[in-house]
Every structure is written in structure tokens, then in C-alpha cells.
N, C-alpha and C positions, 0 to 999 in steps of 0.2 A: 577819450581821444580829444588831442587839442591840435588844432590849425595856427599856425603862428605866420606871421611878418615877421620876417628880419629887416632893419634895413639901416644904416649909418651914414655919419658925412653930408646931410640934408646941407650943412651950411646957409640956414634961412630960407632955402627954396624947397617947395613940396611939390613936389612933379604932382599933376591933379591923376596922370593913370596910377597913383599908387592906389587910389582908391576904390578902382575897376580892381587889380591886382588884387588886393585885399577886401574887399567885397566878402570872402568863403571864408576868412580869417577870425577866430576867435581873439587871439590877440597880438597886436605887434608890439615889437621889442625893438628899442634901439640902440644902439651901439656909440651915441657921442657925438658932438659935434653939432647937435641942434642946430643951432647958429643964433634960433632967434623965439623967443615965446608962445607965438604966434604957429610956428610948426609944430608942437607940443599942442597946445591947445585944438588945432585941428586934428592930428590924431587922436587925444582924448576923445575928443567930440565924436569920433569915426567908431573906435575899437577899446578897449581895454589898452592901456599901455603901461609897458615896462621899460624903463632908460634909464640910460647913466650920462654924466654929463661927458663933453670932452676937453682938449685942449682950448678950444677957441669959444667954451659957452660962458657967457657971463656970470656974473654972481647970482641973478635974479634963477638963472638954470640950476647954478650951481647949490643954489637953497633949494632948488625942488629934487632935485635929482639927485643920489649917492654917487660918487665914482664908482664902487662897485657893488655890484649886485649878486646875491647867491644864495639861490633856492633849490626846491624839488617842484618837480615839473612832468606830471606822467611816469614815477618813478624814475626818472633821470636826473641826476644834479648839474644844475648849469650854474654855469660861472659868466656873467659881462661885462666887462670893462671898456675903456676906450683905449688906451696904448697897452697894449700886450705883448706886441714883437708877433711872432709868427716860428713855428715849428723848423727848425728844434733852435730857431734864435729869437728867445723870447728875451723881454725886457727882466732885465738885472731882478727888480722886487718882485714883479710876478711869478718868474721861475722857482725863487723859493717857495711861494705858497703852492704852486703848479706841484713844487717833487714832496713836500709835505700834504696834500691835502687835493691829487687833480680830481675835477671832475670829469663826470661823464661829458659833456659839452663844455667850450671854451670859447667864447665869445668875445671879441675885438672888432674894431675898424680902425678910424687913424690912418691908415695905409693908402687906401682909396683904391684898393687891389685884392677883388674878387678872391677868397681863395675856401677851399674847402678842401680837409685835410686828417686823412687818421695818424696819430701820434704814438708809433709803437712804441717808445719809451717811457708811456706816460701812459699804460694799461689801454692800447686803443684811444685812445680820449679824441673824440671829434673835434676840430677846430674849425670854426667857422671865422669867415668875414665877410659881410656882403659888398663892400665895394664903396663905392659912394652913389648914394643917390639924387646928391644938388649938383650945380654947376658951377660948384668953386672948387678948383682941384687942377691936378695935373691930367686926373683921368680923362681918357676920350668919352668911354662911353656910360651913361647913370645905368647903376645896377642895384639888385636887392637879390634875397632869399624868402623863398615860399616852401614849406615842410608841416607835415605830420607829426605828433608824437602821442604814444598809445604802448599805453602798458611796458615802460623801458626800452621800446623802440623807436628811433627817426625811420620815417617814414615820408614816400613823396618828395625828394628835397629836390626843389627846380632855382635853379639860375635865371634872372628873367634879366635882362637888359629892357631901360625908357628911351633908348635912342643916346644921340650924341649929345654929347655933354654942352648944356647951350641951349638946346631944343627943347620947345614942349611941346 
């Protein structure tokens, strides 16, 4: 059994309750958009982490991080990336590796819009986004994902909103 963070769209700001949130967490994953070194480093320092970079991460991110990432995971295969598109309008290059090769988890952000999603055409395959969790964005409110995974199955998957976008 493993406890993950999800979380995306930090855009150089780290809400400090990610860290209450993530406290039971074995490891968080991020979905892009770092913003800034400094946010990476404090999650390292916090948890195990897993990231991909995104649109907006610099080069200095863009050497640490892959665009995308794809492992096994509690017997589940996940896939993260940062621009994905979202069910069943995914990004033009993703889709082909999606109908070649989906995994059992699909992982994006970029959007800044919460979504969580089963993909019948795409064998079940879960899609996740957690939303954005900095305060640069369109979004009103920072949000992330908090889940289970044990033995081929998500488990626990909670929605957790940090307040309005702005706020700490």
C-alpha cells in the first residue's frame, strides 16, 4: 500500500497546508508547472517525489524533471504528464500513445480544473487532475488529490480544496 499526493500548477507558490494534507503521504507526484526550484526542493525535503515539468518550468526544472513519466505503481501503470487535454479531448500526441499503450492511470494538470474521471474507451483508465494548487491561474479555488493504492486498486481518493486562490 502506498499513500500518494497529487498535486499540480504550484506556479512557485506552496501552500504551507500541503504539508498537514500530506503529513500520511508516502509520496507526492506532480503534474507540471512547478514554477520555481524552490517548490521542488521543499517537497523533496517533505516526501519522496515524482514530477514532470510543465509549460511554464524553466530549463533548470526542465533538466530535473522528464515531461513524462511512466511507471508501475502497486500494480497499476500510471502515466504523468502536464498537457494531456482531458477525456475523451485529449491532446493530439497523447492520444496516440493513450489508444496504443493507455494506462491504468492518467495523470495531467495544465488545465487548473479539478477533474477525476473513468475513460470507457480507454479500458476504464482513470484520469486524474488535481487542479491547481498555487495562485497563479484562472482558478478560484487551490486544490489537490489525496488516494490510496494497494494491490491494483485506487483507493480513498479525496478532493481537498486550500481555500481561495490568493489565500494562505
Amino acid at each position: 500500500m502506498i499513500r500518494i499526493g497529487l498535486l499540480s500548477d504550484t506556479h512557485g507558490f506552496l501552500d504551507p497546508q500541503v504539508f498537514t494534507h500530506f503529513r500520511e503521504c508516502d509520496e507526492i507526484w506532480h503534474a507540471g508547472d512547478i514554477g520555481d526550484a524552490q517548490v521542488a526542493d521543499s517537497l523533496e525535503n517533505f516526501k519522496p517525489l515524482r514530477a514532470v515539468y510543465g509549460n511554464i518550468d524553466d530549463l533548470t526544472l526542465r533538466a530535473r524533471y522528464p515531461e513524462h513519466q511512466r511507471f508501475v505503481c502497486e500494480g497499476l501503470s500510471v502515466w504523468i504528464t502536464h498537457i494531456g487535454g482531458a477525456p475523451p479531448n485529449y491532446n493530439p500526441q497523447v492520444r496516440k500513445i493513450l489508444l496504443a499503450q493507455p494506462p491504468d492511470i492518467f495523470i495531467c494538470g495544465h488545465s487548473h480544473i479539478l477533474r477525476v474521471k473513468r475513460d470507457a474507451s480507454l479500458n476504464q483508465m482513470l484520469y486524474l487532475n488535481p487542479g491547481a494548487a498555487g495562485n497563479h491561474g484562472f482558478h478560484l479555488v487551490k486544490t489537490f488529490l489525496r488516494f490510496t493504492l494497494q494491490a491494483g486498486k485506487i483507493e480513498n481518493l479525496e478532493a481537498i480544496e486550500l481555500g481561495k486562490r490568493g489565500q494562505v
